[in-house]
N, C-alpha and C positions, 0 to 999 in steps of 0.2 A: 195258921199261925206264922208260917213263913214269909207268907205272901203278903201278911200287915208288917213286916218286919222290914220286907226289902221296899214297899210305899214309905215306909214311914223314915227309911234313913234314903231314897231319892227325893223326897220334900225337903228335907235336912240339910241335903246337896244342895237346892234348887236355893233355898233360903240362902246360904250360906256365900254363892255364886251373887244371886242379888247384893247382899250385904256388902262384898268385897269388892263389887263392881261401884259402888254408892259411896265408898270410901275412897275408893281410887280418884274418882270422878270430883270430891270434894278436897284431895289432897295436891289433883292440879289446880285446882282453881284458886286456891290459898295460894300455891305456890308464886301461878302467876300472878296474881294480887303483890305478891311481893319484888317482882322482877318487870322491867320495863325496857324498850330498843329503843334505841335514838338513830335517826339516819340522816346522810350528810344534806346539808346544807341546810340543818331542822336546831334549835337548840329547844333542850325541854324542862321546862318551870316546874319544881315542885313547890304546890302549894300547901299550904296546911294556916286551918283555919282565916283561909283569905292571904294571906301572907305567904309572900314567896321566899322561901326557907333555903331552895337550892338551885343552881342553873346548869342543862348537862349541857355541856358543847362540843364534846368528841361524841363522833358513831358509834357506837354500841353498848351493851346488855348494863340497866344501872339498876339498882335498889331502891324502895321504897316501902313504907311503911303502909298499907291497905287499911281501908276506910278511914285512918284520919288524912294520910296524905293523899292526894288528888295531884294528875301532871294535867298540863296545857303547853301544846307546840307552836312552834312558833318559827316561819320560813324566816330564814336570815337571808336566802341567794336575792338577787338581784332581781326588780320586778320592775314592767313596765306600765306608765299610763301615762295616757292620753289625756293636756290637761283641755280643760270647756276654755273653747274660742270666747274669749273677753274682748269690749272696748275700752282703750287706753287714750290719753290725752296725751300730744306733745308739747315741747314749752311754748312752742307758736299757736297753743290754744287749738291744733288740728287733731283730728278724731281718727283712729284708726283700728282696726280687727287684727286682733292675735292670735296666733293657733300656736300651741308647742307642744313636746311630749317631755317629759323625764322620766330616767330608772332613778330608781330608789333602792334602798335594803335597809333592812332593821339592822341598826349599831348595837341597840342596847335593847336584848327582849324586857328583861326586867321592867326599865322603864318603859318601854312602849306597852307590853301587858297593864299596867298599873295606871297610863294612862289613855291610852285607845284602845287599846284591847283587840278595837275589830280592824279588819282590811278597808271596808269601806269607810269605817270613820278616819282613817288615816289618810283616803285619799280627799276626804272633805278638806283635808287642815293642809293637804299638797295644792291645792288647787286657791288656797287661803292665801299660802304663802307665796305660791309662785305669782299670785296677781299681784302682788303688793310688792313682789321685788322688782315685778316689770314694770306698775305704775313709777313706781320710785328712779327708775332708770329712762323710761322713756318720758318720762314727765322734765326730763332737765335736757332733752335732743332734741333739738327739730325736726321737723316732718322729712325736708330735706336732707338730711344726713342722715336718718334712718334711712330713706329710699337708697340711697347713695352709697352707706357703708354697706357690703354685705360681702363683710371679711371673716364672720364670722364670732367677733367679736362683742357684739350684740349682747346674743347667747351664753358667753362667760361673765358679760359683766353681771346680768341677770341671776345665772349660779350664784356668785359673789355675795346677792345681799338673801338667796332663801337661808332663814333659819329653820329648821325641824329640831335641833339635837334636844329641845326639851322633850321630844317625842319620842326620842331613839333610834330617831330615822334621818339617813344622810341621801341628799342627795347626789348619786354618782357624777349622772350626764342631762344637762339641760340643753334642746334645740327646738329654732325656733322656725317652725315648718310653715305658715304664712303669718307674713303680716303687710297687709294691704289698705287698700282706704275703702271707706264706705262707695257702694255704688253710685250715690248720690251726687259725689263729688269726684268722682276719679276725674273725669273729662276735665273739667274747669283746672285740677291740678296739673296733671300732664300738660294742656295747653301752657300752663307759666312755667312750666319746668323746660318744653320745647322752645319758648320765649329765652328763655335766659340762657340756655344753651347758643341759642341764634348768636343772641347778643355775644355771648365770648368767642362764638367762632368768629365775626365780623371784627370783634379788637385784634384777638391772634393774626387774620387777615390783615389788620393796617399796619398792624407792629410790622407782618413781615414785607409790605411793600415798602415801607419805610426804610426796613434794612436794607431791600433792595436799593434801594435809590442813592444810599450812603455806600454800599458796595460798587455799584457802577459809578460813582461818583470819584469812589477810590482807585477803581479801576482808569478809567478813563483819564485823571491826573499823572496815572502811574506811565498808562501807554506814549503820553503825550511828552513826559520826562526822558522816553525811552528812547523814542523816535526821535527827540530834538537832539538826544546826545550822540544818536547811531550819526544823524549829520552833521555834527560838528566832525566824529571821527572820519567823514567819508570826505568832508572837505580838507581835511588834516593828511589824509592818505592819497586825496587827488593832488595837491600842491607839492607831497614828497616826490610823487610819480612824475608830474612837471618838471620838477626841480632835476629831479635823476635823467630826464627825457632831455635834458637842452642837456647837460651835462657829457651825456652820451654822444650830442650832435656836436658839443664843441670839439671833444675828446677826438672825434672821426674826421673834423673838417681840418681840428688841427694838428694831425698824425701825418704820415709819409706819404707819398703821391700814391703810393700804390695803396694803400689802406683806402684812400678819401676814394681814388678810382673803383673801388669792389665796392665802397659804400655809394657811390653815385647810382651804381649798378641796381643795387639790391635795391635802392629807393626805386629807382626806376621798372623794376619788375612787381614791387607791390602796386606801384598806380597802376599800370598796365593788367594786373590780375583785378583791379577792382573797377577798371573800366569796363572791360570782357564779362566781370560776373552779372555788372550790372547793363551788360545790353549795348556798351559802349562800340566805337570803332578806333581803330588806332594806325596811324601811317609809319611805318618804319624804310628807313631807308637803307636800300640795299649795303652802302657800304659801312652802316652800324655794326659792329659785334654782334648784335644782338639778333639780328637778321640771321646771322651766320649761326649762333647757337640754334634760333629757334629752326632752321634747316639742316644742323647739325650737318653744318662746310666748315671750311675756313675761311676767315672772314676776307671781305674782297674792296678794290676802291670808287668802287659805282659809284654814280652817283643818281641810278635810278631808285623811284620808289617802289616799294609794295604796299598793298594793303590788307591788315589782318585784322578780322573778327572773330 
């Protein structure tokens, strides 16, 4: 009797164990049903019956109403793609290949839930948009100035005309990674592109021999100005030196016997120094002064010669 007593209260146990373990198990599950995370750079839609009723967009722990309300997340950060290499038309009717990428991110989940829904549908309508903002930009530049500009510039004007925000999608950064010409036609371009280069360097060329020509033209007017004036002053400054040179000879010849005597003198040692330098010979006679200086006597009344070289 014991022995049915203590089976029948460990079943009792073991029931009891199940039971609590069944209710536990169903009092998380409610719970989380009612409780939901949100993590950063995610916002999360609560729907209820198709309708988006609530938007979380801070991190962490929010509420919600189980089985009728329903969430759907939704990345807001910053996404990249690669958009499909297009042919575009310049306004000179020339065909060229496009490559670019842009980030994106969702602005407005609401609306982009309500109207794309998916990633990939959103990247059909990036690819939509971005070709029609580059037809519309590259369709009014030439083929030349697209080769030519690549400041960058390009790339913003194109940002400029994509619209998404009916989407809920903005685009951050648009660049535009090639854009070249068809192989077909590269060669025959570049050769008239190398053509017309030629050509401006050959104008640049005449311009500047042209300059040249006006520059040594002005130069050589100038030197010839310069020169003519330096000899007027050097005939100006010879006839002063003449004028002062006879002036000095009247002054000497007409001063005191003994003045005009040391000046007869000195005359006569210059010719004498420029006969001798130049290879000359000169006869002096004994009873000259000068005899006497250049033997360093006193002078005597000879009347014999010497001759000195």
């Amino acid at each position: 009797m014991t022995e049915e007593i203590k089976k029948k209260d460990s079943k009792n146990k073991n029931v009891k164990t199940i039971l609590f373990s069944v209710i536990a198990i169903l009092v998380i599950f409610i719970g989380t049903s009612f409780v939901g995370f949100n993590k950063a750079n995610q916002n999360i839609l609560i729907v209820q019956v198709g309708e988006v009723v609530d938007v979380k967009t801070e991190p962490g722990i929010f509420f919600k109403i189980p089985i009728i309300q329903k969430t759907k997340s939704i990345y807001v950060g910053e996404r990249l793609y690669d958009v499909q290499a297009s042919d575009v038309i310049t306004s000179d009717k020339k065909s060229m290949i496009a490559n670019c990428y842009v980030t994106w991110q969702v602005t407005e989940p609401k609306k982009f839930y309500q109207t794309l829904s998916a990633e990939s549908v959103a990247q059909s309508r990036i690819d939509v948009a971005v070709y029609n903002a580059m037809k519309k930009i590259i369709s009014s530049t030439t083929q030349d100035e697209i080769i030519s500009g690549k400041d960058g510039s390009l790339g913003k004007n194109i940002m400029e005309k994509i619209s998404l925000g009916q989407y809920g999608i903005t685009v951050t950064q648009m660049e535009v990674k090639v854009l070249d010409l068809p192989n077909d036609n590269k060669t025959a371009v570049y050769s008239r592109m190398i053509s017309e280069r030629q050509a401006i360097a050959a104008e640049y060329k005449a311009n500047g021999e042209r300059d040249n020509k006006k520059i040594r033209s002005a130069t050589d007017a100038m030197v010839r100005q310069t020169v003519s004036e330096a000899q007027v002053t050097a005939s100006q400054t010879e006839a002063e030196g003449e004028t002062l040179y006879f002036q000095t000879l009247a002054e000497a010849y007409g001063a005191s016997p003994e003045r005009k005597e040391f000046y007869n003198f000195i005359v006569g040692l210059d010719a004498m120094k420029e006969s001798l330098i130049n290879g000359g010979t000169m006869t002096i006679d004994k009873s000259s002064p000068l005899y006497s200086i250049l033997n360093n006597q006193q002078p005597t009344q000879t009347n014999s010669a010497v001759e000195t070289q």
